[in-house]
C-alpha positions, 0 to 999 in steps of 0.5 A: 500500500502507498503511505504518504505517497510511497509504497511501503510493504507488499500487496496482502488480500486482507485490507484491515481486520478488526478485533474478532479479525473479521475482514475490513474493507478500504473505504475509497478515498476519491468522491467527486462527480461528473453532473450535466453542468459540471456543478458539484455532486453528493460529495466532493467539489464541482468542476466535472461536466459530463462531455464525450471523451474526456474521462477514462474508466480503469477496470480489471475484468476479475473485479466485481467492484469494476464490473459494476460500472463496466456493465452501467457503461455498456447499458447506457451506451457510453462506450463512445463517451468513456474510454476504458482501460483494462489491468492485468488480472493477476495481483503483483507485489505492487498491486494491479500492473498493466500490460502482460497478460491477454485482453490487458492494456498499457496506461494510454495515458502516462505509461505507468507500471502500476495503478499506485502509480495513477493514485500518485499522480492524483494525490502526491500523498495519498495513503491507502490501497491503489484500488479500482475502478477509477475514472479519471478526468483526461482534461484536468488530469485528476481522478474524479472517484474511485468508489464503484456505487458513486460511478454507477450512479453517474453513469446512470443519469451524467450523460443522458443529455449526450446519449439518452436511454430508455433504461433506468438503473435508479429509478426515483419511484424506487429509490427507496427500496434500493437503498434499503436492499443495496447495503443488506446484499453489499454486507452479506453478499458482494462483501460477505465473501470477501470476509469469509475468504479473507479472514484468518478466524473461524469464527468471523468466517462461520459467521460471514459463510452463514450470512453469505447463505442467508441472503441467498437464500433470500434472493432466492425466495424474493425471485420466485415469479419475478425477474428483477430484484425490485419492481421487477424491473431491471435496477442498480440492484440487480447489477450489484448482486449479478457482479458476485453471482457471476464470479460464485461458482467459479471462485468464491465456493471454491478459494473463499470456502463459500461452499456450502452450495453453489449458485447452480443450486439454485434455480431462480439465481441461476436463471436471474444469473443467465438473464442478466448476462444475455442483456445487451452487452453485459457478456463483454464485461465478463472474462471468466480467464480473467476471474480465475487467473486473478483470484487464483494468483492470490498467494496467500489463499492459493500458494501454488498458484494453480487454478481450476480448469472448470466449472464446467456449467459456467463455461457452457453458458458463458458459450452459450450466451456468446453463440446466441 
């Protein structure tokens, strides 16, 4: 991690633990936003207009958190609005690297080695993570916001002056039960893998896997006759909760020991899973060889560093999605 500016120890999965050494997650440390007039957003300061090529999006396919926005991006249309930059799957010692692997891109726009890198330039004396996703204002050279929820949000409704859309991902008749539902799946769910595979307590994992479990349980029930999570309409929701679903079978039941079942055990997931994936674009963001080199890198949870060649149903239907 960086440290006023200058990296000081190795990469490590587990961020920060508290006292029962559950896992912490970094709270992202850039929150401005891009709005229509360029006036200020929720948080951070103004000066960030919504205009077609100015802002690069930094990604890397094995992500969830990048995902996400990946996905609001092809939805709405903005792949000729906001340029992408893709790192390499495999975390190094210095964090995310560019270049050096298949559908992995050099830094168009400085030549950096490392996302830390990028986190520097911004910020001469940033201390924290050098996470993504990040955008970057190609204008001002500055990063705009590096917190997935905030991007996704902008993408939503930023650009509809530019390129309208049919779709809304935040719907304001909605909003409210987004908002209650968001946070429920982020703790027990995106997250709750994470907590369950990164810590080095029993206890704290028994209690994340429990809650990994019951909430799918719970989306399980709450899809029964429907399509979407809330109003049965296509939301931010539905992108959030996919981003794990997605990732699941092929490396959270297996390396994060979230295995007490798998998504292909479910029926309504499965479907919701596959349903989602078939939407315009979204199967473009999804590089199965990028989840599992990625994941499987990781040397404290996988020394060896060698990763499994299926599952094979998510293969099938990556296959199947692309062929149709």
């Amino acid at each position: 991690m960086l440290v006023d500016g200058q990296w000081v120890e190795d990469w490590k999965p587990m961020q920060k633990a508290d006292e029962k050494g559950r896992f912490v997650r970094q709270v992202s440390g850039f929150r401005n936003w891009i709005t229509p007039d360029g006036s200020a957003g929720p948080t951070g300061e103004a000066g960030f207009k919504a205009e077609a090529g100015r802002y690069r999006l930094y990604v890397a396919l094995i992500c969830p958190w990048a995902s996400r926005t990946l996905i609001a991006r092809k939805l709405k249309g903005l792949e000729d609005v906001i340029s992408v930059t893709v790192v390499n799957p495999k975390m190094t010692d210095q964090g995310w690297e560019f270049g050096g692997y298949e559908g992995a891109d050099q830094d168009p726009l400085f030549k950096s080695q490392y996302m830390h890198q990028l986190y520097t330039r911004a910020d001469a004396h940033f201390t924290g993570r050098a996470t993504v996703p990040v955008l970057w204002d190609m204008q001002q050279n500055v990063m705009v916001n590096n917190e997935s929820a905030d991007i996704l949000r902008m993408f939503d409704s930023a650009f509809e002056h530019l390129v309208p859309s049919k779709i809304r991902l935040y719907p304001e008749q909605h909003a409210a039960e987004i908002d209650e539902l968001n946070p429920r799946i982020y703790n027990m769910l995106n997250n709750g893998v994470y907590k369950a595979g990164f810590t080095q307590e029993q206890e704290s994992y028994e209690e994340a896997c429990n809650e990994v479990f019951a909430m799918l349980d719970e989306l399980e029930a709450r899809l029964q006759g429907q399509d979407y999570l809330v109003g049965n309409q296509l939301t931010e929701t539905d992108i959030r909760c996919f981003v794990t679903l997605i990732r699941f079978d092929a490396a959270y039941h297996g390396l994060f020991k979230t295995n007490r079942k798998q998504i292909a055990d479910y029926p309504n997931l499965s479907a919701y899973m596959e349903r989602i994936l078939r939407l315009p674009g979204v199967i473009d963001t999804v590089s199965i060889d990028h989840i599992t080199a990625g994941y499987y890198a990781l040397k404290a949870l996988n020394p060896s560093g060698v990763r499994p060649v299926g599952p094979a149903h998510i293969e099938q239907l990556i296959a199947s999605v692309k062929q149709s």
